[in-house]
N, C-alpha and C positions, 0 to 999 in steps of 0.2 A: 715731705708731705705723705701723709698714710694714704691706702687704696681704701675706701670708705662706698660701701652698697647705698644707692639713693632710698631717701626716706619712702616710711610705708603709705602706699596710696599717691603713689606719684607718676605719671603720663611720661616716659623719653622720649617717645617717637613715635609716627608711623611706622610697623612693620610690614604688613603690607593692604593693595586695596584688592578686593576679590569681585569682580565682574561677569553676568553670565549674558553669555550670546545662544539665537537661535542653533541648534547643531545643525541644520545645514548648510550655514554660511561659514564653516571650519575653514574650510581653505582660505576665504577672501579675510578673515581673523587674523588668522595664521600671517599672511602676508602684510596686513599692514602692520602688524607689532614689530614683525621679521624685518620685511623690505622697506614699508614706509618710516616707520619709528626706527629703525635700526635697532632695535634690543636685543642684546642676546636671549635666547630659549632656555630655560633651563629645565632637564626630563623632571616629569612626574607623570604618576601614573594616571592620574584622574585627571587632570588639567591643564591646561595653557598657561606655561608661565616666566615669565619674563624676567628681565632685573632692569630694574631701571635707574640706574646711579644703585643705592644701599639696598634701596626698596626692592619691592617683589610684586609684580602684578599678577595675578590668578583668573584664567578666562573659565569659567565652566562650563560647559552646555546646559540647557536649560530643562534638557532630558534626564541629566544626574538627578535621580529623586536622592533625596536625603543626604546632601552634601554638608554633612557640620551646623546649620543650623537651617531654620526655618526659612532665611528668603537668603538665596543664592548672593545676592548681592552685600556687602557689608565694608565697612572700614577696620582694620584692625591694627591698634594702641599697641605698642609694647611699653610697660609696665614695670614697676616694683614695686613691691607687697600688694599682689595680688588679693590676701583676702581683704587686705584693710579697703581696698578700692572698692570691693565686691559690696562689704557692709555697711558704707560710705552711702553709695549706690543706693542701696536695699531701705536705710535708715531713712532719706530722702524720698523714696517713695516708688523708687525707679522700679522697672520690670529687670533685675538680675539674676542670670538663673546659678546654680552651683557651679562653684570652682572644679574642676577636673584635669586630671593626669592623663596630658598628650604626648607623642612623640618629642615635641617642642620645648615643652617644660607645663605651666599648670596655664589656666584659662574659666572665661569663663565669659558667657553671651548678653550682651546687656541691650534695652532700648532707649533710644532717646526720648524728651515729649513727643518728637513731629512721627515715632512710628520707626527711626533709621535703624537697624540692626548694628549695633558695633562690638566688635571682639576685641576683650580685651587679655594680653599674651603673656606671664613672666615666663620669657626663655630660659630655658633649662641653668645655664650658668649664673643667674641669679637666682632662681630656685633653690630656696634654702628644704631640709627635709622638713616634712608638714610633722606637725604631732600629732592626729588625727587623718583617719581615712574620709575623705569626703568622699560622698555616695555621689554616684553620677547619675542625680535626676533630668529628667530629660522633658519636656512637656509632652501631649498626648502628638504622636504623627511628628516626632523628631528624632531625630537618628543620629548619631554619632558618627564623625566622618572617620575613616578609616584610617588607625595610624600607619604611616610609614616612615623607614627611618632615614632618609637621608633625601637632599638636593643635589644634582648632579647638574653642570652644564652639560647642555647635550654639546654634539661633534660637528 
């Protein structure tokens, strides 16, 4: 059996859900992922985050202005062929904004009808190289969340 990349514009999984709470209930946060939920922590620098079985949950404070996309809160797909999903998307009428180069691998922000923000992720080792530089347009009062390059569990 050969190792074969899934076809373009195709859904594998949640990678992860990203959640924003009040910043001053961080501690009581904190403790129900930790104590209640028993999940391990894993550091980052901007957020609260978790592993929960494969997945990854991201708490943000709701103080982060300009956290990666417009509403703090979002689901995020992990993917293969990225643009074809993106054009897919786009053809259909959807709000999807440009593909861009993350720490991660490529992405890029789409909405549902009802309004739901969802990220959709090709991680870096299905990331094939693009032939093309895609511009990273951003809508007016949206920001780019800050790459960094790794996950660490914390100790």
């Amino acid at each position: 059996m050969s190792a074969r990349l899934p076809a373009d514009g195709v859904v594998l999984g949640v990678h992860h859900v990203q959640l924003s709470y009040p910043a001053h209930l961080q501690a009581q946060v904190e403790r129900f992922y930790s104590e209640g939920l028993g999940l391990p922590r894993i550091m980052h620098a901007q957020v609260l985050a978790y592993l929960a079985g494969a997945q990854r949950i991201d708490l943000v404070p709701r103080t982060t202005p300009g956290h990666g996309c417009e509403c703090l809160g979002h689901l995020a797909l992990q993917v293969a062929g990225v643009e074809a999903l993106q054009q897919r998307l786009q053809a259909q009428g959807a709000t999807a904004l440009a593909v861009v180069r993350v720490a991660e691998g490529w992405r890029f922000y789409a909405k549902d009808p009802a309004g739901n923000t969802l990220e959709l992720l090709q991680p870096a080792p299905l990331a094939a190289p693009r032939p093309r530089a895609a511009p990273a347009v951003q809508p007016a009062g949206h920001q780019q969340a800050p790459v960094d390059s790794a996950w660490t569990v914390a100790a």
